[in-house]
KOLDREN-180296 format. One line per 10 residues: number of its first residue (from 1); their letters; for each residue x, y, z of N, C-alpha, C, O, CB. Coordinates in nm, 3 decimals, m for minus. Glycine has a CB too. Example, Ala and Ser with C-alpha at 12.3 -4.5 7.8 and 13.67 -1.06 7.14 Angstrom:
// residues 2
1	as	1.319,m0.569,0.780,1.230,m0.450,0.780,1.320,m0.330,0.780,1.424,m0.332,0.846,1.131,m0.447,0.905  1.285,m0.225,0.708,1.367,m0.106,0.714,1.290,0.003,0.787,1.341,0.114,0.804,1.408,m0.060,0.572 .
// end
This chain:
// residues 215
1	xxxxxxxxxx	16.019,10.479,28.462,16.060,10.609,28.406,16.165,10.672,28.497,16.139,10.680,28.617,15.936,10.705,28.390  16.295,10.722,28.445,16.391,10.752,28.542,16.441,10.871,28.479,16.433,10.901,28.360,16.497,10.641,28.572  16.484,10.925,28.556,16.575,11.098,28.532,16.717,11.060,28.497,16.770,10.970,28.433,16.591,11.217,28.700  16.761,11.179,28.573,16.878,11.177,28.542,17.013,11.057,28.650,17.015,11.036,28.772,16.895,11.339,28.547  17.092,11.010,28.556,17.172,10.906,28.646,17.319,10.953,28.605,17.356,10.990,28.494,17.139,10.725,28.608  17.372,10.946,28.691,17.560,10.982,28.664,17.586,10.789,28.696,17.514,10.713,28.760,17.676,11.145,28.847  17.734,10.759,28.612,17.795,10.644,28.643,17.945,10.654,28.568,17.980,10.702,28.461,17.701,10.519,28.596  18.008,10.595,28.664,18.139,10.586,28.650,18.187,10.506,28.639,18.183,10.420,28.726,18.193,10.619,28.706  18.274,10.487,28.501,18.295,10.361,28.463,18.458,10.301,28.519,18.566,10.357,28.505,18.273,10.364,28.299  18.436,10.203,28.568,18.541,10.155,28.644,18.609,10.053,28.542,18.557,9.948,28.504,18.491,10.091,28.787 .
11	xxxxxxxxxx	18.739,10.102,28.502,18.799,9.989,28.433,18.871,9.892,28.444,18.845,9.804,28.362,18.841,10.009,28.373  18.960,9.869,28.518,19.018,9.737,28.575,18.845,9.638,28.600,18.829,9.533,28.538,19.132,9.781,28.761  18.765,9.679,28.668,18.680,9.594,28.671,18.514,9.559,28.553,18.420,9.479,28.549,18.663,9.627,28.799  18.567,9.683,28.472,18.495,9.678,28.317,18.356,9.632,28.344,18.302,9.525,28.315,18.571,9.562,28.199  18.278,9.804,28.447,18.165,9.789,28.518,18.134,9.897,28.517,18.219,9.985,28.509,18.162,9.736,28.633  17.995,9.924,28.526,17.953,10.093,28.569,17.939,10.119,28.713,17.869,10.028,28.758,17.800,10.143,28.507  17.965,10.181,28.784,17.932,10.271,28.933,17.838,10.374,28.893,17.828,10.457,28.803,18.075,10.355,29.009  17.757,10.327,29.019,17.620,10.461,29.003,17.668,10.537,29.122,17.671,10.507,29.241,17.416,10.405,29.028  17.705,10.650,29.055,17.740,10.767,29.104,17.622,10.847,29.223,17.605,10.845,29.344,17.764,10.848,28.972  17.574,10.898,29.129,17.421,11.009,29.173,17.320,10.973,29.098,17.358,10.908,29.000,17.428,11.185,29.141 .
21	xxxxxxxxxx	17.174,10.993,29.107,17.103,11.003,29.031,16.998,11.111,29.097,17.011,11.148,29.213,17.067,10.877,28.991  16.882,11.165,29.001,16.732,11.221,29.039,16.650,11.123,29.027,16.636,11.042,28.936,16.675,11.334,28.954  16.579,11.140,29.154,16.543,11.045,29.240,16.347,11.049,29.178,16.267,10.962,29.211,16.596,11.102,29.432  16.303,11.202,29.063,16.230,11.270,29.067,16.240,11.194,28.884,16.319,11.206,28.790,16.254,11.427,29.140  16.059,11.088,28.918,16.048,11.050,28.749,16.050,11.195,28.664,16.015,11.311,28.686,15.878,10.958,28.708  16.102,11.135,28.575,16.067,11.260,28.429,16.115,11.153,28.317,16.198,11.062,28.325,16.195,11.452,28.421  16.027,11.197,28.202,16.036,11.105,28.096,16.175,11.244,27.990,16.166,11.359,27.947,15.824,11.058,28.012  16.255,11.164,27.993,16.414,11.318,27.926,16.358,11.304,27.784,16.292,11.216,27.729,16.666,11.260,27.927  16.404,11.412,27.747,16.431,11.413,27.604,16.575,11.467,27.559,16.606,11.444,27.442,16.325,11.497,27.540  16.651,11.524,27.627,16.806,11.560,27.616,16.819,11.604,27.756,16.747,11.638,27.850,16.854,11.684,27.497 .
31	xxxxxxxxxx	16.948,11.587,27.726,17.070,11.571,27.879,17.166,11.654,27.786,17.278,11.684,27.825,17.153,11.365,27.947  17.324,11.753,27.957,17.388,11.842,27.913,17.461,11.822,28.003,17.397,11.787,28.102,17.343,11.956,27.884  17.590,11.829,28.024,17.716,11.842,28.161,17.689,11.965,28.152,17.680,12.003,28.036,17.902,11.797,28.152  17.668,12.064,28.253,17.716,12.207,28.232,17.869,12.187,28.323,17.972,12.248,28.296,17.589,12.343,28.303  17.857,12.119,28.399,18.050,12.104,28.460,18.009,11.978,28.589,17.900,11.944,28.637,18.148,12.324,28.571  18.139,11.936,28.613,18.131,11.807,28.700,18.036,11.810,28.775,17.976,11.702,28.778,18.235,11.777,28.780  17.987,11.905,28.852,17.878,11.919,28.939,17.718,11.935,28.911,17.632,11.899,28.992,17.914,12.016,29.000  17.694,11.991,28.793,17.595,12.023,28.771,17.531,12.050,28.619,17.575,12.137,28.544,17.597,12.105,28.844  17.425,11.966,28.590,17.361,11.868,28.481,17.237,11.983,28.439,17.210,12.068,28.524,17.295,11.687,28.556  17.171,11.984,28.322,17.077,12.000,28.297,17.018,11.925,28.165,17.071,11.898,28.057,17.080,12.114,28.308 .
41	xxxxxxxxxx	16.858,11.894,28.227,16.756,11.834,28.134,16.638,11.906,28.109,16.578,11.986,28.181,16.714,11.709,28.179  16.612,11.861,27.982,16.513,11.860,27.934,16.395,11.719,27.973,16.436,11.608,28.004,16.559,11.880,27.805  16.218,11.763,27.959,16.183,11.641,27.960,16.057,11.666,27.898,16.061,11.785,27.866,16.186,11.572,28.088  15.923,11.607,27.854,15.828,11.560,27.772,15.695,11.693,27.820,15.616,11.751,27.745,15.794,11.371,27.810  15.709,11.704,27.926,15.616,11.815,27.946,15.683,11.952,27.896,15.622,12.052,27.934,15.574,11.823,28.102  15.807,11.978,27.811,15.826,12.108,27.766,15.878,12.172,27.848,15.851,12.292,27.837,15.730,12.170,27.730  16.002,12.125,27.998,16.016,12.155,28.071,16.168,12.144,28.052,16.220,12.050,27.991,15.941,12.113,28.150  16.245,12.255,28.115,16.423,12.248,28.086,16.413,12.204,28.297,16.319,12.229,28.372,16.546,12.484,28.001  16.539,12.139,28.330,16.548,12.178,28.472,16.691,12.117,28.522,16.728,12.009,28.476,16.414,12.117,28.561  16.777,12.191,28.624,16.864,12.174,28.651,16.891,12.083,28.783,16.823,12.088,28.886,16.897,12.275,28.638 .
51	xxxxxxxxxx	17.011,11.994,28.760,17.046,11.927,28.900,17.158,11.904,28.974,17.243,11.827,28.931,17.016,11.824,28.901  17.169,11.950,29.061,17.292,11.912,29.110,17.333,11.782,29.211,17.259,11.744,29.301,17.325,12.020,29.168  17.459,11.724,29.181,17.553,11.642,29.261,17.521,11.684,29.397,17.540,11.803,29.423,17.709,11.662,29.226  17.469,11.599,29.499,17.481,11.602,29.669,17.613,11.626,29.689,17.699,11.573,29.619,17.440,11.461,29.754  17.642,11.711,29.790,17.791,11.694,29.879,17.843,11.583,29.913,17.752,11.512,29.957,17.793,11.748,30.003  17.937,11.533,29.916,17.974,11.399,30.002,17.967,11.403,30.160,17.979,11.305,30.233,18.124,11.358,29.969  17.945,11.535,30.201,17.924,11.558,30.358,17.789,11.491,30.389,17.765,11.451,30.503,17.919,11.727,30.405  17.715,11.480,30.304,17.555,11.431,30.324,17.577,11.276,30.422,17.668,11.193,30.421,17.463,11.393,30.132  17.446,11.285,30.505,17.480,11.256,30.660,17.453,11.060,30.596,17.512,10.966,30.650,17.327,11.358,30.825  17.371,11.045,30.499,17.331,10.920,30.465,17.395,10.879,30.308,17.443,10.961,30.231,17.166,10.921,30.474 .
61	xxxxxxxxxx	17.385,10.758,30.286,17.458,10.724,30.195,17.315,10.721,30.020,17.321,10.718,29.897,17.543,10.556,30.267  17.220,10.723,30.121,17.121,10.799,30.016,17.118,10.925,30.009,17.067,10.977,29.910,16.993,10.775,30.032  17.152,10.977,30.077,17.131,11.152,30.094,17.244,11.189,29.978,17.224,11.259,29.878,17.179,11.234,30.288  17.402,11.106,30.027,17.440,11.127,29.866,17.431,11.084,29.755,17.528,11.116,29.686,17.519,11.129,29.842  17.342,11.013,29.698,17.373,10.960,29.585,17.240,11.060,29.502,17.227,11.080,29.382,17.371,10.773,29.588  17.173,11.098,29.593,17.033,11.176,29.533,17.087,11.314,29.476,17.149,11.384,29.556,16.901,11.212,29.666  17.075,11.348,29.377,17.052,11.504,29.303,16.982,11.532,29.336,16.884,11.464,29.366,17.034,11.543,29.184  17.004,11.712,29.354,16.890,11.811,29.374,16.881,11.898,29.270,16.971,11.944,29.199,16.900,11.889,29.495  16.759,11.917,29.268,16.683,11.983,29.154,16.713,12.108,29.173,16.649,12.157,29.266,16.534,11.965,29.145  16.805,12.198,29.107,16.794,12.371,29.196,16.765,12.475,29.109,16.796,12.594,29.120,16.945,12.433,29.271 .
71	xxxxxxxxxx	16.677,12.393,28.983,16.624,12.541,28.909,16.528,12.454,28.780,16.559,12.350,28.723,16.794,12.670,28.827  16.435,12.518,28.767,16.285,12.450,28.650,16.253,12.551,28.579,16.274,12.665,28.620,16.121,12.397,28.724  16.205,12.531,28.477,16.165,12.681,28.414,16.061,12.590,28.257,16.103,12.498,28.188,16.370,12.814,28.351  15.929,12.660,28.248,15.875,12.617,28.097,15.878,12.669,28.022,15.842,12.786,28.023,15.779,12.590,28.067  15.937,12.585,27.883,15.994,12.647,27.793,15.867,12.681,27.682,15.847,12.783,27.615,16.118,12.561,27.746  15.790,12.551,27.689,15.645,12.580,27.561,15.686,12.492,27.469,15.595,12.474,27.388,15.622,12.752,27.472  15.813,12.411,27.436,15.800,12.341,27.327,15.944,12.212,27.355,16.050,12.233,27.414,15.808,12.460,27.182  15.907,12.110,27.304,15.998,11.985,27.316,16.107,12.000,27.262,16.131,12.026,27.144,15.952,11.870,27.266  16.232,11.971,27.420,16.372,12.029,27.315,16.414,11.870,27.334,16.400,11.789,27.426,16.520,12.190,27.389  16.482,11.865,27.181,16.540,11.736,27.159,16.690,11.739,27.127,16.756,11.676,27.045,16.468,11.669,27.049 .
81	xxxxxxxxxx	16.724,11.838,27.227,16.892,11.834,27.180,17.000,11.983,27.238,16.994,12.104,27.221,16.890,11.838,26.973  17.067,11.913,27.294,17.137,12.019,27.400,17.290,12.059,27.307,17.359,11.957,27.311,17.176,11.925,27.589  17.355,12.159,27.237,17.506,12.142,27.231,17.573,12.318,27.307,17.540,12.436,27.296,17.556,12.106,27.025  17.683,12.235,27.383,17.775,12.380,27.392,17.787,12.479,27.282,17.809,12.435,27.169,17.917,12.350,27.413  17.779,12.576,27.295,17.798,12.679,27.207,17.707,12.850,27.158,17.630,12.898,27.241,17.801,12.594,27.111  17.721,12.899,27.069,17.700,13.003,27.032,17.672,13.081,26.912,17.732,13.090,26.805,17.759,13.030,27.068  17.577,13.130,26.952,17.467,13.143,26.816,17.553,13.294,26.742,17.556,13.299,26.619,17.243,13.183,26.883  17.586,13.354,26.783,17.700,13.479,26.720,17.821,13.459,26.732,17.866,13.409,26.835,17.699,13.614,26.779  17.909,13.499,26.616,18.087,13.479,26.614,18.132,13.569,26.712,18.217,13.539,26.797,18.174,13.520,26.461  18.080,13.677,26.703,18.146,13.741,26.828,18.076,13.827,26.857,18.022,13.898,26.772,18.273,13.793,26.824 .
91	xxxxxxxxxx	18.053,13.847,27.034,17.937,13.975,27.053,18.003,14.045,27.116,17.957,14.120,27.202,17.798,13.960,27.127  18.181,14.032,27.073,18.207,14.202,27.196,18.228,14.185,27.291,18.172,14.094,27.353,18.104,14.308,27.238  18.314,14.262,27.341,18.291,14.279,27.530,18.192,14.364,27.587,18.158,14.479,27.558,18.421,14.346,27.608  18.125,14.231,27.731,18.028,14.277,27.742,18.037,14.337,27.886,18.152,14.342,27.929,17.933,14.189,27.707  17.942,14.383,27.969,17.956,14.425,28.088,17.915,14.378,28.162,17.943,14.389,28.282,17.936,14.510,28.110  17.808,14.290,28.096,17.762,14.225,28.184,17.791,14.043,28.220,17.727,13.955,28.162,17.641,14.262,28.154  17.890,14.014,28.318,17.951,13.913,28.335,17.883,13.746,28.281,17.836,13.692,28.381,17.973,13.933,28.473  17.870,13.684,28.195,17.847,13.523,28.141,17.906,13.410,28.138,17.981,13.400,28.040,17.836,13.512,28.041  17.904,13.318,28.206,18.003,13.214,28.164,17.929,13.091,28.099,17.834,13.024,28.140,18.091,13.167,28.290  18.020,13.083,27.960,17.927,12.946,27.871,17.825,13.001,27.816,17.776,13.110,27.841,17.856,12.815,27.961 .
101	xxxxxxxxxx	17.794,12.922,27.740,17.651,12.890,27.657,17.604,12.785,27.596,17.650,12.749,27.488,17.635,12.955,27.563  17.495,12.713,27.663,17.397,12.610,27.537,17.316,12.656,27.431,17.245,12.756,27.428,17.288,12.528,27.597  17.325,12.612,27.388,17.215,12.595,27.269,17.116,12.456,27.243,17.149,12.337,27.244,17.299,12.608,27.136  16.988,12.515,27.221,16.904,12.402,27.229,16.817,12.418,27.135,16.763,12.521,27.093,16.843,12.378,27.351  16.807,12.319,27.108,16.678,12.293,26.898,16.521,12.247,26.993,16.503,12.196,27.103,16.761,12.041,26.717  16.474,12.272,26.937,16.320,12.164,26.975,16.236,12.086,26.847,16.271,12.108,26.731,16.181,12.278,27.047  16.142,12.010,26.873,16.126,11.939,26.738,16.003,12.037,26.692,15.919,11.979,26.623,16.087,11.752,26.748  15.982,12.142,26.711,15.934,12.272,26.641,16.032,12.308,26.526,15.980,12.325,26.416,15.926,12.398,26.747  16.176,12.324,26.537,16.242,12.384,26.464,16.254,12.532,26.588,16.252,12.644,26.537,16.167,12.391,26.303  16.260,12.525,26.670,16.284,12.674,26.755,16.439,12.634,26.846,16.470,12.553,26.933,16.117,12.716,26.895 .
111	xxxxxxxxxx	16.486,12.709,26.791,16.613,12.735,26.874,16.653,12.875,26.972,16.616,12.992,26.959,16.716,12.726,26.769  16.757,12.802,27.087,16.723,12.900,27.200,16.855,12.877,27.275,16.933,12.787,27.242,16.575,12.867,27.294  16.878,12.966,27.382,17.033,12.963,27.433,16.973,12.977,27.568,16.863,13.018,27.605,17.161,13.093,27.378  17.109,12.915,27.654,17.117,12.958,27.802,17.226,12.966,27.843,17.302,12.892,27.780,17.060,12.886,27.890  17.273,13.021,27.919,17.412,13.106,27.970,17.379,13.117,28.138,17.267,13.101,28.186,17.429,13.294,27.883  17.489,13.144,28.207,17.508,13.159,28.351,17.534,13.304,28.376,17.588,13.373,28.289,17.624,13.069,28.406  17.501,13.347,28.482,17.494,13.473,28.482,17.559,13.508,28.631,17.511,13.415,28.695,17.346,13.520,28.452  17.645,13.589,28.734,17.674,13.577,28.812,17.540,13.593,28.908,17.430,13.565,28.862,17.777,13.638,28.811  17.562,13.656,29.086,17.438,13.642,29.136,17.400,13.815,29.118,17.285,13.854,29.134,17.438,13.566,29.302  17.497,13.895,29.089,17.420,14.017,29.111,17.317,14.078,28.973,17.231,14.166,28.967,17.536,14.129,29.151 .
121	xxxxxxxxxx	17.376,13.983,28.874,17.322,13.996,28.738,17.190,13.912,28.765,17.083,13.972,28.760,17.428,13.935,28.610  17.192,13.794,28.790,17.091,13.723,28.871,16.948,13.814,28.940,16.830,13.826,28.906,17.182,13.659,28.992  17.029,13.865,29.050,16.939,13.896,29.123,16.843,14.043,29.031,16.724,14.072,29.041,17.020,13.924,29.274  16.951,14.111,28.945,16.858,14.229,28.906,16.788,14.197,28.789,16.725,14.291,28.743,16.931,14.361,28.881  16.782,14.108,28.737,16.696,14.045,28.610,16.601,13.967,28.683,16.486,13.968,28.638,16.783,13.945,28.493  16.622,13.903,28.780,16.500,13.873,28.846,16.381,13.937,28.919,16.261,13.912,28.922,16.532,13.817,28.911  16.472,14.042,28.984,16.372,14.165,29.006,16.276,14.226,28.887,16.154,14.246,28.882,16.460,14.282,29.050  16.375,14.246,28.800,16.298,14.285,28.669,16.222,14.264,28.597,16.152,14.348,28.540,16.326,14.292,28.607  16.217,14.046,28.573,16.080,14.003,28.557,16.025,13.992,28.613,15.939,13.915,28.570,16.047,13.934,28.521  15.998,14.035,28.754,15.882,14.020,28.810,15.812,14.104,28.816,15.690,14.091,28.825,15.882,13.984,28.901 .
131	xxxxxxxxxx	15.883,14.230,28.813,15.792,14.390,28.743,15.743,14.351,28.645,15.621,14.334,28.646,15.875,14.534,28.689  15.827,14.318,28.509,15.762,14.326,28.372,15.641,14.199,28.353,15.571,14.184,28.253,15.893,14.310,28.249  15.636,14.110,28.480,15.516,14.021,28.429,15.437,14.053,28.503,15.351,13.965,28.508,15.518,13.879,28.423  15.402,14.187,28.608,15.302,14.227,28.633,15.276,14.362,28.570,15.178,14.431,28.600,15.292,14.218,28.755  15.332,14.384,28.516,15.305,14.565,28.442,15.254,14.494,28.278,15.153,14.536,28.221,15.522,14.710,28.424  15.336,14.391,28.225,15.277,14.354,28.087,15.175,14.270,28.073,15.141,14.171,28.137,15.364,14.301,28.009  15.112,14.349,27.938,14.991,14.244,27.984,14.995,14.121,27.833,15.003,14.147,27.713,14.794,14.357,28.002  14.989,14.011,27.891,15.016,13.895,27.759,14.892,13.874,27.601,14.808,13.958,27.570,15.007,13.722,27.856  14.910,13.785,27.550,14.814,13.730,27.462,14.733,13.684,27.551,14.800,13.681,27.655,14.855,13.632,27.362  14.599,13.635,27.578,14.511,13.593,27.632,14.482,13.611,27.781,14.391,13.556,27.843,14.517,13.492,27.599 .
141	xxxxxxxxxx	14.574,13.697,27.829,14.543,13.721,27.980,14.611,13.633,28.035,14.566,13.573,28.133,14.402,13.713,28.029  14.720,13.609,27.989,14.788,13.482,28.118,14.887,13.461,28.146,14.984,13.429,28.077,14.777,13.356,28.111  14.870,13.483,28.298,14.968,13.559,28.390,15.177,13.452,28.351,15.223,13.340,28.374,14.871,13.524,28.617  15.211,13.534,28.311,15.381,13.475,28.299,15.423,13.382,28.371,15.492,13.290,28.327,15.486,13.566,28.330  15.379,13.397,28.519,15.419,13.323,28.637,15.322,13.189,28.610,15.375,13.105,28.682,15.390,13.414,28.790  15.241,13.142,28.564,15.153,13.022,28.571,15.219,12.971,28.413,15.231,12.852,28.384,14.955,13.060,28.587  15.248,13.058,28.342,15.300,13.007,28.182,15.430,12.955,28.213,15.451,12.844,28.164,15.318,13.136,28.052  15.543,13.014,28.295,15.647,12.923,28.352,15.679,12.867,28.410,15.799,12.843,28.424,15.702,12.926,28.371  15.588,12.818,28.472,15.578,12.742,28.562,15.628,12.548,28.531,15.637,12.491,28.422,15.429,12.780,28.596  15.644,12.513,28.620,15.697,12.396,28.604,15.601,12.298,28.611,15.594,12.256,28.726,15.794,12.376,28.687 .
151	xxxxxxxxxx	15.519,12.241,28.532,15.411,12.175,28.539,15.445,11.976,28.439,15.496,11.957,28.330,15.284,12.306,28.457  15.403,11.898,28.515,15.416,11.816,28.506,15.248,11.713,28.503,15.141,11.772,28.518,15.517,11.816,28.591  15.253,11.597,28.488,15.202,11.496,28.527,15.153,11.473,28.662,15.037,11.438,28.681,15.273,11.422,28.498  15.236,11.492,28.759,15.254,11.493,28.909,15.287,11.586,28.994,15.269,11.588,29.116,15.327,11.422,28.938  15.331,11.654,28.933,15.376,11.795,28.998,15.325,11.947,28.948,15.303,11.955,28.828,15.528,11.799,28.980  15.308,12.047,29.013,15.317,12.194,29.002,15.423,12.259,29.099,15.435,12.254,29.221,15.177,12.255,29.032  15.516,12.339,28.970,15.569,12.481,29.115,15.637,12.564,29.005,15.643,12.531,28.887,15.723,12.425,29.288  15.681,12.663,29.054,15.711,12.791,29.031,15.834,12.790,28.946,15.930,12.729,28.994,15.725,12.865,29.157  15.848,12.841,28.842,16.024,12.831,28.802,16.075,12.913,28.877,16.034,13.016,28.929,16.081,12.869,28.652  16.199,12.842,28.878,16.326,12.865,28.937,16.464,12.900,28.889,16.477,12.859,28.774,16.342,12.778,28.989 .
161	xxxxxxxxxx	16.554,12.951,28.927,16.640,12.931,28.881,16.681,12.960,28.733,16.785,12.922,28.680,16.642,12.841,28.916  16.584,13.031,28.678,16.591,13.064,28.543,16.532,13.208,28.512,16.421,13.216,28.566,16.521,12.957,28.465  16.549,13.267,28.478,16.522,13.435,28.399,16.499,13.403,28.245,16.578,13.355,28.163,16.685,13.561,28.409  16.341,13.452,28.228,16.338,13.449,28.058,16.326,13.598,28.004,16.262,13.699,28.031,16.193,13.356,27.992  16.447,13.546,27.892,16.509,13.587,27.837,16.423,13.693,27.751,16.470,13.805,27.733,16.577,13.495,27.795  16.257,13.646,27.681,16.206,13.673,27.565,16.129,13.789,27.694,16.075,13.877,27.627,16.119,13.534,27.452  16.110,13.813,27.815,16.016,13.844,27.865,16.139,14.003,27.908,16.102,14.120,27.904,15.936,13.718,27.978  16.250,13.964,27.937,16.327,14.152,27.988,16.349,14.192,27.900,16.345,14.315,27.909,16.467,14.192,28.070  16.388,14.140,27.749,16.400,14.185,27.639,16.319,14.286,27.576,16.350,14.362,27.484,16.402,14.100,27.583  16.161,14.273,27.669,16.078,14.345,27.634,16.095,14.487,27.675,16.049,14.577,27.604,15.975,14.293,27.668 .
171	xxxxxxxxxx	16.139,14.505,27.753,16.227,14.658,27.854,16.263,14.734,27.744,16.241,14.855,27.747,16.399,14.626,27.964  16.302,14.696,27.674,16.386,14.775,27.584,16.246,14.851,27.485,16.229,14.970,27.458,16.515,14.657,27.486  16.154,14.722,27.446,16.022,14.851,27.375,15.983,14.966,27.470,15.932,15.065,27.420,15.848,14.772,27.342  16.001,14.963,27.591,15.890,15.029,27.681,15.936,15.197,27.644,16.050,15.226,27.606,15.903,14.976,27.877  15.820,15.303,27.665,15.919,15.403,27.663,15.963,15.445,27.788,15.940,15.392,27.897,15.877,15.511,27.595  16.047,15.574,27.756,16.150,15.635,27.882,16.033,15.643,27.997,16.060,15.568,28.091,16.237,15.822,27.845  15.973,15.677,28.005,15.819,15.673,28.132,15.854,15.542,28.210,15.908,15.510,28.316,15.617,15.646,28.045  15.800,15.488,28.110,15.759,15.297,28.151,15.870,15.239,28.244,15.863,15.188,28.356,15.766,15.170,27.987  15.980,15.263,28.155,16.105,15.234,28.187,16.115,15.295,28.319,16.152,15.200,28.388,16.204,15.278,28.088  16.106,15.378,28.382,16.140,15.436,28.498,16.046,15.365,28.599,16.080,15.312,28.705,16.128,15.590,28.492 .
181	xxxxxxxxxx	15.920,15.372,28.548,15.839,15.336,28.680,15.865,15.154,28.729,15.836,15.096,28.834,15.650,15.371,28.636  15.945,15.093,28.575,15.975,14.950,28.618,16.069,14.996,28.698,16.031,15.034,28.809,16.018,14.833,28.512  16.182,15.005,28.674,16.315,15.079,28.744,16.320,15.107,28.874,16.412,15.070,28.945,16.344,15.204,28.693  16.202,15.189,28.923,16.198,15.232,29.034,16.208,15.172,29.162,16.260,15.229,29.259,16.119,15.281,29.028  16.146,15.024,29.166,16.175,14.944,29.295,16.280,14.826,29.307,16.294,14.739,29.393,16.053,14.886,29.333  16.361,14.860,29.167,16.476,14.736,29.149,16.587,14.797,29.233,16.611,14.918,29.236,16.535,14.701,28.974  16.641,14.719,29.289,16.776,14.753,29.367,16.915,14.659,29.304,16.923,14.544,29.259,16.748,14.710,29.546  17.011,14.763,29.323,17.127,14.667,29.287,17.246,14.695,29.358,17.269,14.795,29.426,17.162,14.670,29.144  17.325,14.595,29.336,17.431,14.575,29.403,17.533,14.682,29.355,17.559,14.668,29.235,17.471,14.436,29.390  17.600,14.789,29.417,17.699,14.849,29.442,17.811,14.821,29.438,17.869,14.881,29.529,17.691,14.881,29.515 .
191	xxxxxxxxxx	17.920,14.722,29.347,18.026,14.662,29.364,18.141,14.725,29.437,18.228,14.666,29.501,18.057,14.628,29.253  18.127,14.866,29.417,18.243,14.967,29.450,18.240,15.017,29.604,18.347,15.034,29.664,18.228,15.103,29.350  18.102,15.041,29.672,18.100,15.059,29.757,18.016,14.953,29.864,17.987,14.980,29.980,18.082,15.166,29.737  17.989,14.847,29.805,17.910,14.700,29.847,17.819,14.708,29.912,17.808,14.649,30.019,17.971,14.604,29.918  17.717,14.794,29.854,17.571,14.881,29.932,17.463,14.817,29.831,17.487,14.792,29.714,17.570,15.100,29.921  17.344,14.796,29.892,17.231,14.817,29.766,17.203,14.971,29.744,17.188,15.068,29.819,17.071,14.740,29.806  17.204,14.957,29.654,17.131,15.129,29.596,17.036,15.086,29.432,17.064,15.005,29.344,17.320,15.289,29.538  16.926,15.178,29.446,16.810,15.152,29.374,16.873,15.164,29.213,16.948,15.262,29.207,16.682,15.265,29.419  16.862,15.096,29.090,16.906,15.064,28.995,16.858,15.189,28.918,16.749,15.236,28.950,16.874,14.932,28.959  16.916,15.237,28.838,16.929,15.323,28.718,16.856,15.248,28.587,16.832,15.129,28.568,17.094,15.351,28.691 .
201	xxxxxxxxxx	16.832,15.367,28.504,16.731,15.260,28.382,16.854,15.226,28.310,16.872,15.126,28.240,16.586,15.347,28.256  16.935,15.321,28.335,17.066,15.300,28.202,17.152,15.136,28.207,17.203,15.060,28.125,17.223,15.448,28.238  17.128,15.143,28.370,17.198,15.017,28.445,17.075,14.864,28.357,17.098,14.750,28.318,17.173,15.045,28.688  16.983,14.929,28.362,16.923,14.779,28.297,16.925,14.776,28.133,16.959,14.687,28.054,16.746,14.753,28.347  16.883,14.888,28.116,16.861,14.925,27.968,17.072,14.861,27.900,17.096,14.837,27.782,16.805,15.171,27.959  17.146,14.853,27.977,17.267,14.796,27.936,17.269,14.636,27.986,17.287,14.556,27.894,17.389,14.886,27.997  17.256,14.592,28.087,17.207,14.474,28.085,17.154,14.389,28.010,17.211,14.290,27.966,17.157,14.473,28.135  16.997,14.434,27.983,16.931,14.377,27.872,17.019,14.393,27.719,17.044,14.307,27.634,16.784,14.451,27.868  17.045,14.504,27.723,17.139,14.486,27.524,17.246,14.393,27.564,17.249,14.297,27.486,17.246,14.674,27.429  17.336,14.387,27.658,17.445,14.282,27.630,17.390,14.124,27.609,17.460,14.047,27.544,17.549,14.286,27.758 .
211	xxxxx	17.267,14.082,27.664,17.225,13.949,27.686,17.159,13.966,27.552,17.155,13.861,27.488,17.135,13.905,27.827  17.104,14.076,27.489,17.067,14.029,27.353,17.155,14.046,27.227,17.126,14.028,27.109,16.950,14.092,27.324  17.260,14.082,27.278,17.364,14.048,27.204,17.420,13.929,27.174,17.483,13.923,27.069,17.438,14.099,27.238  17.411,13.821,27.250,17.454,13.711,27.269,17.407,13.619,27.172,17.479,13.524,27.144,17.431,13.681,27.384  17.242,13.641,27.089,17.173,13.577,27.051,17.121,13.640,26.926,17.034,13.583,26.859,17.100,13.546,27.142 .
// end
């Protein structure tokens, strides 16, 4: 059972070169270039996860050929199919900075997007679910952080590298109260004066609508 493999096909000698691979079994169910450097899969446990190309500075000649894994996240259902693109003709200019979009089917019939987000957009949506998955309380009592988790055959750990989407979206039901007391310990980045200073609801409450605009 093998992951993900890069190869380069050499033509004068009408051969493949193994580039990189993940070194980390997973049984795939779809593969995606997001750009020369960095890949994302899907695989059988309902799991999306990202990898990147080693540096060529890497000190061993295994050290480069190995991908690293730098983000996992569970999705809940088998995706069988990755394409570039976008689920609305046009959502406007937004404020909040995106580059790209996938789209992904599962053999549910559930379709779903992922997009890149810079790090300060990053960092305050991450802050944010981690308020909203301890302030909300789920269907059956169970905790967000163990539901996204990256769970395998052989492995357990934490997602990474991913912000769900269905879970800040929820910000927007909460009322003006709610909203504040999430608000209250998020910090954000200051572009203008390059300070943290504690986030505004308006600052998320616009956040969240541009990303659900997208979809």
């Amino acid at each position: 059972m093998r992951s993900l493999t890069i190869l380069k096909y050499r033509i004068m000698e009408g051969s493949f070169e193994e580039v990189s691979r993940n070194y980390n079994p997973h049984w795939m169910t779809a593969v995606e270039i997001i750009d020369d450097e960095t890949f994302l899969g899907a695989e059988n446990h309902n799991n999306i996860f990202l990898c990147n190309k080693a540096s060529n500075d890497e000190a061993s000649e295994e050290e480069r050929l190995a991908m690293r894994e730098t983000g996992n996240f569970h999705v809940g259902d088998m995706i069988n199919v990755f394409r570039h693109g976008s689920l609305v003709k046009n959502h406007g200019q937004l404020s909040t900075p995106i580059e790209g979009s996938i789209i992904y089917g599962t053999v549910n019939g559930a379709i779903g997007l992922i997009t890149q987000l810079n790090v300060f957009s990053f960092e305050l949506l991450e802050q944010l679910e981690e308020k909203l998955s301890s302030t909300l309380k789920s269907v059956g009592k169970i905790e967000h952080k163990s539901w996204r988790s990256f769970i395998t055959g052989v492995n357990s750990e934490p997602s990474k590298g991913f912000i769900d989407g269905d879970l800040i979206e929820k910000f927007l039901n909460l009322s003006m109260k709610d909203m504040s007391e999430v608000a209250a310990p998020i910090m954000v980045q200051d572009v203008i004066n390059n300070e943290k200073r504690n986030a505004k609801v308006d600052d998320i409450i616009k956040t969240v609508e541009d990303l659900a605009r997208i979809h």
